[in-house]
C-alpha positions as semicolon CSV with decimal commas, in nm:
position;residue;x (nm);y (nm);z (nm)
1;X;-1,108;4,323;3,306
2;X;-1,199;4,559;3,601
3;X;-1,565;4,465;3,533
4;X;-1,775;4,219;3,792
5;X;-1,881;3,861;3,688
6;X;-2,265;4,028;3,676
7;X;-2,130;4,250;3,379
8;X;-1,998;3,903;3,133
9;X;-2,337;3,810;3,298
10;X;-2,528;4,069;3,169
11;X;-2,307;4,141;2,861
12;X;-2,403;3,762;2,764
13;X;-2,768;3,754;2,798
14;X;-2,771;4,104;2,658
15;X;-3,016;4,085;2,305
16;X;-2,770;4,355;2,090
17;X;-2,504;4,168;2,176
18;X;-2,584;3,898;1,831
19;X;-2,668;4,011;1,469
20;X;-3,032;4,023;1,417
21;X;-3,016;3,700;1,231
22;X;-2,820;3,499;1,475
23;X;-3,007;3,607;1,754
24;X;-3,182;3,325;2,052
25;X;-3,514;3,266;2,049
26;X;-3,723;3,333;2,313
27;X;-3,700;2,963;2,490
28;X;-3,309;2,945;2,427
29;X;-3,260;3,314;2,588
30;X;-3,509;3,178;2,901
31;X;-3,327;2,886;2,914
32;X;-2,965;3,087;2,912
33;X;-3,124;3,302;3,202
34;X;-3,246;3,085;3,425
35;X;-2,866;2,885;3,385
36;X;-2,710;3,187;3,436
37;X;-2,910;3,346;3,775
38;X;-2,937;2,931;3,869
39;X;-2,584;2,806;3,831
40;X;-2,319;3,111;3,771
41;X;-2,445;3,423;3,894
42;X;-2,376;3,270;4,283
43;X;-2,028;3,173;4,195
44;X;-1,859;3,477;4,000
45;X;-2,156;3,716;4,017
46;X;-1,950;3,962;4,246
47;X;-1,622;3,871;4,133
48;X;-1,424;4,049;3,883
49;X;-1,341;3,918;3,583
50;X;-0,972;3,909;3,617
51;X;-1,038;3,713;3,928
52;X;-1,264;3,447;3,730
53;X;-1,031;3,128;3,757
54;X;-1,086;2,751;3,621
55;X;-1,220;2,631;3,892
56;X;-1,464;2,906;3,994
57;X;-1,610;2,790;3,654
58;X;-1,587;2,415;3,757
59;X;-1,761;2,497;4,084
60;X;-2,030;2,676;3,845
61;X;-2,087;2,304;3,659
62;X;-2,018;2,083;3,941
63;X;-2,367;2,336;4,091
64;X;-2,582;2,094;3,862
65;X;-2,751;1,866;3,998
66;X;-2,770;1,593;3,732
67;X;-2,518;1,501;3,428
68;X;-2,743;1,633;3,153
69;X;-2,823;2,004;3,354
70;X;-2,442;2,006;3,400
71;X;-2,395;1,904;3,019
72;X;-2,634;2,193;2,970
73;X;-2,412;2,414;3,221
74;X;-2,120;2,345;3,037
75;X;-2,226;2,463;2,718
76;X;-2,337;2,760;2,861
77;X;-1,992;2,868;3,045
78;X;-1,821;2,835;2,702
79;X;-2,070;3,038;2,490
80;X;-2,037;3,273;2,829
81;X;-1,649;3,280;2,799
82;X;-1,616;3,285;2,388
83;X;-1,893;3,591;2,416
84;X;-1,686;3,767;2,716
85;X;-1,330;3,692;2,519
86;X;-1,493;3,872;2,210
87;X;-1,604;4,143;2,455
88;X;-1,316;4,191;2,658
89;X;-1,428;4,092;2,966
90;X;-1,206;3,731;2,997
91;X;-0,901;3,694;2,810
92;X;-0,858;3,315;2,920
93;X;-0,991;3,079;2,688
94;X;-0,919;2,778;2,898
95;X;-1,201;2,857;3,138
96;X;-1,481;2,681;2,934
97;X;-1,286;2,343;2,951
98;X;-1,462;2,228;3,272
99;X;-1,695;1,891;3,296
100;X;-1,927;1,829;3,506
101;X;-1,854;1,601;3,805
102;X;-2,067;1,396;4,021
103;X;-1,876;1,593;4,360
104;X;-1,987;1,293;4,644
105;X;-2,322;1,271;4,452
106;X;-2,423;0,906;4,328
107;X;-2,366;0,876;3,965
108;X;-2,671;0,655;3,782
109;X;-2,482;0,332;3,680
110;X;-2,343;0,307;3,322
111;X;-2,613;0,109;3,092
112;X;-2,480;-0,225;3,049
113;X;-2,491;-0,260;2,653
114;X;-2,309;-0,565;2,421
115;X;-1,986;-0,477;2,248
116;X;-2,012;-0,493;1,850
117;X;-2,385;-0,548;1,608
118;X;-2,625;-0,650;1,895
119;X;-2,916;-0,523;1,648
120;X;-2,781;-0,732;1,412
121;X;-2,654;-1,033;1,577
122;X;-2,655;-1,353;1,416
123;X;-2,747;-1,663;1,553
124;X;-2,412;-1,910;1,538
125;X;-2,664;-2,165;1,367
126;X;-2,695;-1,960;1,080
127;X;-2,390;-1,968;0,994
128;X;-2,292;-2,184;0,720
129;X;-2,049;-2,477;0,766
130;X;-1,764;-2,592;0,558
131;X;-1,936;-2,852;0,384
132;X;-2,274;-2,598;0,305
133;X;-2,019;-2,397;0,133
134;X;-1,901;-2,713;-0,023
135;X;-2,281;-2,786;-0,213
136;X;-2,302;-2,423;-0,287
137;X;-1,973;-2,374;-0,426
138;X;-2,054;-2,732;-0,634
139;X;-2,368;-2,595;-0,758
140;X;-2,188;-2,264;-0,861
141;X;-2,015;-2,387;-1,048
142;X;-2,218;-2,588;-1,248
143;X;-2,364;-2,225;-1,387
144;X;-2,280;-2,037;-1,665
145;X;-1,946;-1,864;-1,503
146;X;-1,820;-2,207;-1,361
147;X;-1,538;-2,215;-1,162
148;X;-1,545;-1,850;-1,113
149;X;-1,880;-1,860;-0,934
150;X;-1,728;-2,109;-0,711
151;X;-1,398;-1,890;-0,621
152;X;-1,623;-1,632;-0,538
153;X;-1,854;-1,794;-0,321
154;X;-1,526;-1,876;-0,118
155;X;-1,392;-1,557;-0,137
156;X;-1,719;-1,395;0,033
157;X;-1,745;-1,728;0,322
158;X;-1,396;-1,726;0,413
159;X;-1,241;-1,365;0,322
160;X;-1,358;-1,101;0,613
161;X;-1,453;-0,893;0,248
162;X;-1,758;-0,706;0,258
163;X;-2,046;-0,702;-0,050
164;X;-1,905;-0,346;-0,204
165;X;-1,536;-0,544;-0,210
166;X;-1,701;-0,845;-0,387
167;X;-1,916;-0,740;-0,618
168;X;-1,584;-0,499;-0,743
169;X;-1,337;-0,785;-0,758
170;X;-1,518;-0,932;-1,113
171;X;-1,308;-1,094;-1,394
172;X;-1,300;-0,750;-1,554
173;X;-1,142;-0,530;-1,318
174;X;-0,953;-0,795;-1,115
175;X;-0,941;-1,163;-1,216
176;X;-0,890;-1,337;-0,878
177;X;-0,646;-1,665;-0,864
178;X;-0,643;-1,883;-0,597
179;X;-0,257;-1,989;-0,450
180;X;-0,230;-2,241;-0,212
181;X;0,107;-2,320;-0,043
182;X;0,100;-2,657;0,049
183;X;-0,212;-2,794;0,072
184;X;-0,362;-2,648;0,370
185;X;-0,331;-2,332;0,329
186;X;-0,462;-2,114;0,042
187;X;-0,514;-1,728;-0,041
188;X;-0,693;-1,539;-0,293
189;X;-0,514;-1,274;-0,505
């Protein structure tokens, strides 16, 4: 714990460190570098590592200069601490759990997106009315399962029950019967 912030530096860049199978290609390892001499070197290169606290690690993120390089940051500060845990260099696990923040920078506006299917909207004309239901449940039923046809077609307009949950409820695995209460109201069970 003695050691300086330039050793769990060093110690996590370092090649031997990883099995020979699990070790970073050449772009990830350039990419870890440049993060490290970039972003956390300044912060707790000449620290020790019992002196590495929270928010010398949020001041490390907080360095980037955009969301997605601080996204990018952040990953690397908790490989850096899991790596210097397993080497004994940091013995706080709680120092990876830093996000990046925008610190008096302007943050890009959220994208303004709809709420629910907007691929798959459907127009409200589409929609069938009462009475289309009425001619196809009518010609249903003049088919070869009759009134069941019907009931169906009714159960799939006016249900909320998806295709999988129609198709399932047949006459052989669940006959469905039609209660109504008093007229007006009427559910299928």
């Amino acid at each position: 714990m003695e050691r300086t912030g330039a050793d769990l530096i060093a110690h996590y860049l370092d090649p031997d460190r990883l099995p020979a199978d699990r070790r970073w290609s050449r772009k990830h390892a350039h990419t870890q570098r440049r993060l490290c001499e970039r972003f956390a070197a300044p912060v707790i290169g000449s620290m020790t590592c019992q002196d590495i606290k929270t928010w010398h690690m949020q001041q490390v993120v907080n360095a980037a200069p955009t969301a997605k390089e601080g996204a990018r940051v952040r990953g690397m500060i908790s490989a850096l601490v899991g790596s210097g845990i397993a080497g004994g260099y940091l013995a706080n696990p709680r120092l990876a759990k830093v996000l990046w923040q925008a610190a008096g920078r302007p943050v890009p506006p959220p994208r303004v997106s709809m709420a629910g299917e907007s691929g798959l909207w459907i127009d409200p004309a589409e929609i069938p009315s009462a009475d289309d239901m009425e001619q196809l449940g009518k010609a249903l039923a003049a088919g070869r399962h009759g009134d069941q046809d019907e009931l169906m077609a009714n159960v799939a307009a006016y249900s909320g029950l998806r295709w999988g949950e129609i198709a399932c409820s047949t006459s052989e695995t669940r006959p469905l019967a039609r209660t109504c209460d008093d007229g007006t109201s009427c559910r299928f069970a």
